[in-house]
N, C-alpha and C positions, 0 to 999 in steps of 0.2 A: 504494500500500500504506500501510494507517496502521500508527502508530508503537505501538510495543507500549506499552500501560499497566499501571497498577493499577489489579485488578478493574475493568476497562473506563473506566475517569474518566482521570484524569492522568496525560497521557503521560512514558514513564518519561525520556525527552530533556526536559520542563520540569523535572521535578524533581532529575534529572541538572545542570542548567545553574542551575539556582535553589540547587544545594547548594553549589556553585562559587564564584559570586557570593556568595553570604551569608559560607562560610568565607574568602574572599579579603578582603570589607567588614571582620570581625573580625580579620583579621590573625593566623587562627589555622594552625597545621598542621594535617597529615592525624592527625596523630598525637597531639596534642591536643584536636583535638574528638574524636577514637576515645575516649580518656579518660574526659573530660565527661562522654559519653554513653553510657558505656558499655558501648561496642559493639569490637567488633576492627575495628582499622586496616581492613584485609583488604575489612569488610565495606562501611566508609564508600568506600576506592577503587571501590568495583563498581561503588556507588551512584550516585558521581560521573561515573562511565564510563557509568551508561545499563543497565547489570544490576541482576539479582538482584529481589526483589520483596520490598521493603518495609512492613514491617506499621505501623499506627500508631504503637503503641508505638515501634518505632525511630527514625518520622520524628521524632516530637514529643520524644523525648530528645536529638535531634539539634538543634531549634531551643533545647531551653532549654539547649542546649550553648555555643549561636548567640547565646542570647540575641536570637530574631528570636523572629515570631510565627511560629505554621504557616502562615499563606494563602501565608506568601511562598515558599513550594518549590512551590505549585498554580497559583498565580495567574498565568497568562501576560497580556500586554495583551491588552485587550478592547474591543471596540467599544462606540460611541459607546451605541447599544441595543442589549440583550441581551437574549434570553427563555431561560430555562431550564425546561423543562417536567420534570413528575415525574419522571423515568428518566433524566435526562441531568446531563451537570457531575462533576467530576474528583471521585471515589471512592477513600475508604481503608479498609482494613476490619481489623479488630482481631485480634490474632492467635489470642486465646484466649476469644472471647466472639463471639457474633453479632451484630455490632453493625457497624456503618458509617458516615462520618462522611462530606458530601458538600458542597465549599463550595460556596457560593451567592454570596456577594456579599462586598468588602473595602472598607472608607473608602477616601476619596483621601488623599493623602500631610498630615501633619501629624494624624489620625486614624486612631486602632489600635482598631476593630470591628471582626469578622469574623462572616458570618452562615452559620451552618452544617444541613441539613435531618439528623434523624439516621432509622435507621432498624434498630431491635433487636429480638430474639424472647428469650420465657423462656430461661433457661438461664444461664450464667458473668453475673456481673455485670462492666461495664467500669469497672476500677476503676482510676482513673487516679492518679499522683502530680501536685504539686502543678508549677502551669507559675511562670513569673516572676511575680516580685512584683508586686505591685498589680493582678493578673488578675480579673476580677469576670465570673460567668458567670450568663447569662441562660439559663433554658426553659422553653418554651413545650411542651406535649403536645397534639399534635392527634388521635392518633387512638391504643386500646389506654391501657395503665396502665402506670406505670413508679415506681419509690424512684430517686429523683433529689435530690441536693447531697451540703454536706459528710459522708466518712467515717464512721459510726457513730451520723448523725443524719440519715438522708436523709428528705422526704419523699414519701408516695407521693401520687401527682397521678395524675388522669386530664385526657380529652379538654376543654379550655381552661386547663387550671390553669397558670400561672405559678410559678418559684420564681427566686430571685437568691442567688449563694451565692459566696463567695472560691473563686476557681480556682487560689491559690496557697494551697489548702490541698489535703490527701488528697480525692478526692472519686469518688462513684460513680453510675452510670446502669443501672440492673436492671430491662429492661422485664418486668413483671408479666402480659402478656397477646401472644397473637400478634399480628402483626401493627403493633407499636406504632411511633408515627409521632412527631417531636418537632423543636422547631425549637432549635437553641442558638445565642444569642452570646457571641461572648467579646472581651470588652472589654479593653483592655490601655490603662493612666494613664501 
């Protein structure tokens, strides 16, 4: 029997054991990072237990609670070669927007890049707060249109267009068209 995940990606047992490790590495309480982040005590126990289902929004105010990056609650070790084909790899999906975020690939140790494939439809833009300092984020649009970077100055890109924009400021992803496809990293100094 596999292990329940979110939206079918990361099993809720790595992100369970990843939230463990990271609060234990900061020396922080249960009740502490609940703070931080936001969120009720209540919720982060669940989480820690292996319950409950996770929206991104909660993970990701969870790591800049951590002060870690996100890959590190998805990222289980991984073999030597890895393929990850379209439809596959640990998925999280936003709680008020149609969006999903799916990592792809993490630096080795001494290296904070994370490569993330996105995948969003018209409708709520995913408007995120700003992650830890010195966060610089890369995207790439492969396929559909999107207003993509900082807060109140996004611009809109289509299929190959690049933009780079501080992740540690307000910032948003508003796909423009069905179907839209995009790749993001996020760089952490």
């Amino acid at each position: 029997m596999q292990a329940p995940s979110v939206k079918g990606g990361a099993p809720l047992e790595v992100i369970a054991a990843s939230l463990r490790r990271e609060r234990h590495r900061a020396g922080l309480s249960l009740t502490e990072v609940a703070r931080r982040a936001g969120i009720a005590k209540s919720t982060l126990s669940q989480l820690e237990s292996g319950t409950g289902n996770p929206s991104l929004e909660t993970l990701w105010a969870i790591c800049v609670a951590l002060d870690a990056p996100f890959s590190r609650l998805l990222d289980p070790p991984r073999p030597p070669i890895q393929v990850i084909r379209a439809d596959e790899g640990p998925t999280v999906a936003a709680a008020e927007a149609d969006y999903q975020a799916t990592l792809l690939a993490v630096c080795s140790p001494g290296a904070r890049r994370d490569l993330y494939r996105i995948r969003a439809e018209p409708g709520h833009a995913r408007a995120s707060e700003p992650h830890m300092p010195g966060v610089v984020e890369h995207v790439v649009i492969g396929a559909g249109r999107a207003l993509v970077g900082v807060a109140g100055e996004p611009a809109e890109l289509g299929p190959g267009d690049y933009i780079r924009y501080p992740g540690d400021e307000p910032h948003v992803f508003q796909a423009l068209e069905p179907g839209t496809h995009a790749v993001l990293v996020s760089e952490h100094t």
